[in-house]
Steps between C-alpha positions, in 0.01 A plus 500: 500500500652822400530751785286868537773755393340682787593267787870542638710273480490162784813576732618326777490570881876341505565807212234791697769462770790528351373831312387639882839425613659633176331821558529562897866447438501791276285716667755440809799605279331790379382605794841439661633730190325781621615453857141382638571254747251304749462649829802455724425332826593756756641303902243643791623766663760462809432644815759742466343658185149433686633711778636806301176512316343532843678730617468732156146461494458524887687836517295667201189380712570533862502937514157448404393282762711742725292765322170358585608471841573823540234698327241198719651589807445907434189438390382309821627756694369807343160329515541443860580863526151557317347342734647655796416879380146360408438423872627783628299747217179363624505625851628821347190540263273429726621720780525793210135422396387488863654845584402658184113405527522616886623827423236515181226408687625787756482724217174378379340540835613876575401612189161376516410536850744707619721248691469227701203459709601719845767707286317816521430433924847443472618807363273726624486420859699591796783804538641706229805304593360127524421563130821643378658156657231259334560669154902479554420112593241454211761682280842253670251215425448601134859528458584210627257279295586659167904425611379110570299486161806671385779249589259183485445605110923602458567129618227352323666684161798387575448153530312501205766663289725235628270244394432603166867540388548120676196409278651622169863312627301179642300517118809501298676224698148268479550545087855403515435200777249362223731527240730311655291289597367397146848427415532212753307311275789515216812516746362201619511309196888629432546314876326150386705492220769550727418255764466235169837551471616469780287164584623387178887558622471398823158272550250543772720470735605845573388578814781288710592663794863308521590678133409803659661557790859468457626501853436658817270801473531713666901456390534732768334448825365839745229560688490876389147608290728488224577116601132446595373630114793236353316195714157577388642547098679164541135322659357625168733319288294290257179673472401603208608812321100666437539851377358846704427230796634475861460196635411247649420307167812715303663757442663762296863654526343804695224296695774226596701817680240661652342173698908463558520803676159491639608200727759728618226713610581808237235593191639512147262618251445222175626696209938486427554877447344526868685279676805690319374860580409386841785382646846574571753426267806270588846361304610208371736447804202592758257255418324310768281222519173669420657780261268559141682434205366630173592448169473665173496859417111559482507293879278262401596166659610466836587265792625470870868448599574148719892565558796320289406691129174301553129675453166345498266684225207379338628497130189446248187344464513108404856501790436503866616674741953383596840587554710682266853626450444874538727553176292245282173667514580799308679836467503607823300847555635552903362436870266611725464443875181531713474707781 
């Protein structure tokens, strides 16, 4: 039977697959040719490179967590402060509005009936001189109820200027608290990613108190509130670095210093630039157990000397809270001492 002109030619699956092969090989060389290669096969990470990626990332992100802190805490505080001038307005106003109606009901009264009931009697009986001493005693009276009226209405304006420009202050920090605070959202998912990479370096496992601690802590034992602040850092080693908290579930570098210090019975307020404003500063061959260390220029990490070069800080989230050589955390910024 002759075959259709139109229907290819039978070939073989043996002969299909040596074509395919044929042309893949090709399409490698050319391909190869025009330097397109497969996709290399990059080795994980080690946790070296893990932990200079952290530390990158972690010190682009942690003045904005210091940030937060800071504009939080001002913002709880001027609020507070709002609240205190509202309580003590209200007495004001209502002392002004009591006065004030007294005095225009006075007014009211003498115009239309001449006085108070007994006025005239008043005025009119007795001596020549009994009345010259009840008008200089109406008249001290007058006086001295307009001067009342007077200062009640001077404080109440004052308190209420003070509360309006606190208002306008308190108003600006609320927009800036909330703008912060819609950025958590997106910092946080920088610090996932980070805390991936770090499980992915170093497992699950991270959280051992023995890798840690890396000998006695404090190095340097006294029972000063210096040494005091180093025993309560080194209890806290292996919790949790959480940022803008302090304690008892985590902490942050600032919050990890101020419950430090708090054992010791002195208040540190939870923002870096604080504790470095606040406190007195100290050298390199002064430190004590207890000292603040700070590093970087724009003071945004810090930690508490233990004695022998050591600190404990608290250095990012996804870490907990350890022992460090002072030199190893970063450029150092200087020291500050508590009073």
């Amino acid at each position: 039977m002759e075959r259709d002109e139109r229907t290819p030619p039978f070939v073989s699956h043996r002969t299909r697959t040596a074509r395919f092969r044929a042309w893949t090989v090709a399409a490698l060389t050319v391909a190869m040719s025009l330097g397109i290669a497969a996709a290399p096969a990059y080795a994980a990470p080690s946790p070296a490179q893990v932990e200079k990626q952290l530390d990158t990332a972690w010190n682009q992100l942690e003045p904005v967590i210091e940030q937060y802190n800071h504009t939080h805490a001002l913002l709880q505080d001027n609020q507070s402060q709002q609240r205190k001038l509202a309580s003590q307005l209200q007495p004001l106003q209502i002392r002004v509005d009591v006065a004030l109606s007294q005095v225009g009901g006075l007014a009211s009264q003498a115009y239309l009936q001449g006085g108070p009931p007994g006025l005239g009697n008043l005025l009119v009986s007795g001596s020549p001189t009994d009345l010259t001493d009840k008008l200089t005693y109406l008249e001290f009276m007058a006086r001295s109820r307009r001067a009342q009226v007077s200062d009640v209405i001077t404080l109440r304006d004052k308190y209420a200027a003070s509360k309006r420009q606190l208002d306008t202050v308190t108003a600006d920090l609320a927009a800036r608290d909330k703008d912060l605070a819609g950025k958590k959202a997106t910092i946080q998912k920088q610090i996932d990613a980070l805390q991936k990479l770090r499980i992915r370096a170093y497992g699950a496992s991270g959280g051992s108190t023995g890798a840690l601690r890396t000998g006695p802590c404090p190095a340097t034992y006294s029972n000063d509130a210096g040494g005091k602040a180093a025993a309560k850092a080194c209890s806290l080693i292996g919790k949790p670095y959480i940022f803008g908290d302090a304690g008892p579930g985590g902490y942050d570098c600032s919050g990890l210093t101020l419950v430090a210090w708090a054992a010791a019975g002195v208040s540190l307020r939870h923002y870096t630039k604080w504790q470095w404003s606040d406190n007195k500063p100290v050298s390199r061959g002064d430190l004590k157990p207890g000292d603040l260390v700070f590093w970087y220029s724009d003071l945004h990490h810090m930690g508490i000397y233990v004695g022998n070069d050591t600190v404990v800080h608290a250095p990012h989230t996804g870490d907990f809270v350890r022992m460090a050589n002072i030199d190893k955390v970063g450029p150092i910024a200087g020291y500050r001492r508590p009073a």
